[in-house]
C-alpha positions in Angstrom: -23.8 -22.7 -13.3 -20.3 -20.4 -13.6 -22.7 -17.6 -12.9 -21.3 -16.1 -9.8 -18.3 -17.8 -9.3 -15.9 -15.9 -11.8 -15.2 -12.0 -11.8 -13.2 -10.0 -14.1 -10.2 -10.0 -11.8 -7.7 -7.7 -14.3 -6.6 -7.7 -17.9 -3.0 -9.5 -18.4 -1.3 -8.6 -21.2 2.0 -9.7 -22.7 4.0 -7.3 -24.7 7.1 -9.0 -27.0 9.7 -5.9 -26.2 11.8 -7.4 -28.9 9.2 -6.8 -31.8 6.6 -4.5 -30.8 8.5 -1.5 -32.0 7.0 -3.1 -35.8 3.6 -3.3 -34.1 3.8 0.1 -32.8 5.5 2.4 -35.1 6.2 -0.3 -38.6 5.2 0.3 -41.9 3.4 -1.6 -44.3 0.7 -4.4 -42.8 2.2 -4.2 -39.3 2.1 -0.3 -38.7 0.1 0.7 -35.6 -2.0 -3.0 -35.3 -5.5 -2.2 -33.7 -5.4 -5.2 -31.7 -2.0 -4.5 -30.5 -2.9 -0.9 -29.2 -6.5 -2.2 -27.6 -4.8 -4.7 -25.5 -1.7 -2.1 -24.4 -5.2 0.5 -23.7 -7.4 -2.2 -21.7 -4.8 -3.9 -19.3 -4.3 -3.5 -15.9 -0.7 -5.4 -16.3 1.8 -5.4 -18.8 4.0 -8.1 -18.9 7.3 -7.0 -21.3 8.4 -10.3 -22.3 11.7 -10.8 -23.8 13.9 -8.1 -22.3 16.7 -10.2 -22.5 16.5 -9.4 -25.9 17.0 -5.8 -25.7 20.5 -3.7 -25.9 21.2 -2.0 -22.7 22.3 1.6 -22.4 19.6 4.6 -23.7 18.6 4.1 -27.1 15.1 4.4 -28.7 14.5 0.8 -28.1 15.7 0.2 -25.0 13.8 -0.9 -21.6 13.5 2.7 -20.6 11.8 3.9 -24.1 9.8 1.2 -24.1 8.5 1.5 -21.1 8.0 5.1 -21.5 5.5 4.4 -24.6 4.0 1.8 -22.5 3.3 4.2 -20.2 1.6 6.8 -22.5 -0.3 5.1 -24.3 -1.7 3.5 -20.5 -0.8 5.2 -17.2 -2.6 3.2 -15.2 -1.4 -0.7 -16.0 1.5 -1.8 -14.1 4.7 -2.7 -16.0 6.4 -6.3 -15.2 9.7 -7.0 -17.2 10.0 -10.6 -17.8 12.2 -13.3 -19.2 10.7 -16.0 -21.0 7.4 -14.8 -19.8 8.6 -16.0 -15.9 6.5 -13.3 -13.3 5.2 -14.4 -9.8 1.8 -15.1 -9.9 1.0 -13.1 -7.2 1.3 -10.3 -8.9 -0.8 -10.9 -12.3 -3.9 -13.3 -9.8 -6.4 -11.9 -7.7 -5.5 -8.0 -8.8 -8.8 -7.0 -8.1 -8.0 -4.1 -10.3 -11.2 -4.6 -13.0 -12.8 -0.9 -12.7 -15.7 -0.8 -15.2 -15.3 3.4 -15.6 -11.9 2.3 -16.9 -13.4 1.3 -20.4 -14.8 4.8 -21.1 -11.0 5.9 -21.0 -8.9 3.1 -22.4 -11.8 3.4 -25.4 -10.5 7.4 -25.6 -6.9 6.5 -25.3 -7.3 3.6 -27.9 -9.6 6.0 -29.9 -6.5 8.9 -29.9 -3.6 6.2 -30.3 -5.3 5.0 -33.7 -5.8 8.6 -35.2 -9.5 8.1 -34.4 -11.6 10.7 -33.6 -13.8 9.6 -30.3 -17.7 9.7 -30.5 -19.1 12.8 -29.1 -20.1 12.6 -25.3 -23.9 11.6 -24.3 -26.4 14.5 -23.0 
């Protein structure tokens, strides 16, 4: 059986920096996507794809910004810019960065980035 021979190493995720702005602050059906705000809260690496694509200088979607909002809405997941998704695998394999007690607080951060109000704590 797989039982035993596979851990929860770390959770990769890969962020488009061209067009998550929509994801993140859009109107209509892309404004503030769940899914895209869970995965940002439960990764222990964030891959920002694409940053070819983005103009240079300080603007409100540049590298910097974007990695600033990254870093809010998860302060512990290491940032790696990328082009065309091309990162050494040394640094997304064998993290060993999976800390169950992390789930409590992405699930509070995730709760606070939707507008959710998170359960009350157990007795």
């Amino acid at each position: 059986t797989a039982q035993g021979r596979f851990v929860l190493d770390g959770v990769v995720t890969v962020v488009d920096a061209k067009n998550i702005w929509s994801h993140l602050d859009g109107s209509g059906w892309l404004a503030k996507t769940p899914e895209v705000q869970r995965q940002i809260a439960h990764a222990t690496k964030i891959i920002i794809n694409k940053v070819d694509t983005l103009e240079p200088g300080d603007n409100p979607r540049s590298l910097s910004a974007l990695s600033a909002r990254l870093r809010e809405m998860n302060p512990g997941a290491s940032q790696l810019p990328a082009t065309h998704a091309e990162v050494d695998l040394a640094l997304i394999l064998d993290q060993r960065a999976f800390d169950p007690s992390r789930i409590a607080e992405a699930a509070l951060t995730e709760a606070t980035l939707s507008g959710r109000h998170p359960p009350p704590p157990h007795p």
